[in-house]
C-alpha positions as CSV (number, residue, x, y, z in Angstrom):
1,X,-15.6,170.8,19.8
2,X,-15.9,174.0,21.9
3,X,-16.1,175.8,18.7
4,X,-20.0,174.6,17.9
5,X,-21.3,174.8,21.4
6,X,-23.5,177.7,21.5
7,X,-22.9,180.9,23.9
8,X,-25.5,179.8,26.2
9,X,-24.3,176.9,26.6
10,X,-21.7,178.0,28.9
11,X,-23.6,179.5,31.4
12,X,-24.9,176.4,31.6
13,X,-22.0,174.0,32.1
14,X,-21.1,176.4,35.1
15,X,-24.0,176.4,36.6
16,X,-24.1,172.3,37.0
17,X,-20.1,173.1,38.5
18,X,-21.5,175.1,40.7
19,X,-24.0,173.2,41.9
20,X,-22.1,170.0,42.0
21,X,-19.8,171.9,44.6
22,X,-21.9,173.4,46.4
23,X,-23.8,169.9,47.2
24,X,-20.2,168.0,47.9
25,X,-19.8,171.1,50.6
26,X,-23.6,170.4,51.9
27,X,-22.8,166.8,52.1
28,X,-19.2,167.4,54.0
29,X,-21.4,169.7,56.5
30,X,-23.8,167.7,57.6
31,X,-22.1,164.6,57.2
32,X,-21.2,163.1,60.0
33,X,-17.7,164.1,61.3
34,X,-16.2,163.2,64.3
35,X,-16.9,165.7,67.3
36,X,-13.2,166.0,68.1
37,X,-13.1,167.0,64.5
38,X,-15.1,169.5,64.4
39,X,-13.7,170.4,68.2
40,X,-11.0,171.3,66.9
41,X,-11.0,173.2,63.8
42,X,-13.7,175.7,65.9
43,X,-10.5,176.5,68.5
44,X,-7.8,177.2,65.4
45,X,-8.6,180.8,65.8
46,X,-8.4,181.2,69.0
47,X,-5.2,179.3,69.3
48,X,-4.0,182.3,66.7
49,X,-4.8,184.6,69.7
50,X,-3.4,183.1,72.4
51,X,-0.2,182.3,70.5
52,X,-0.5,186.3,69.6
53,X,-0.8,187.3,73.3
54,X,2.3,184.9,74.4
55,X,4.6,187.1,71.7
56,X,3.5,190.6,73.1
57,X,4.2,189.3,76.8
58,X,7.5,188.3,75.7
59,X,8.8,191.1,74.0
């Protein structure tokens, strides 16, 4: 099966993957997610930081 598609073909097929994930990753962005959602994934990092900060102090 692979065998008798032609070279170009699978430039091709990966562009459609690509572009079938790249619109599931549009659609999860502007979808609309819950504030509290989207609230808290933005802090993550600077939870990272403050839990960083805590460990110097104590040592």
């Amino acid at each position: 099966m692979i065998g008798s598609l032609d070279l170009s073909t699978f430039p091709q097929i990966a562009l459609v993957i690509f572009l079938g994930v790249f619109a599931a990753i549009c659609i999860r962005m502007v979808r609309s997610t819950t504030s509290d959602e989207m609230r808290a994934a933005s802090m993550i990092p600077l939870q990272a930081e403050e839990c960083e900060r805590r460990r110097e102090k104590k040592s």
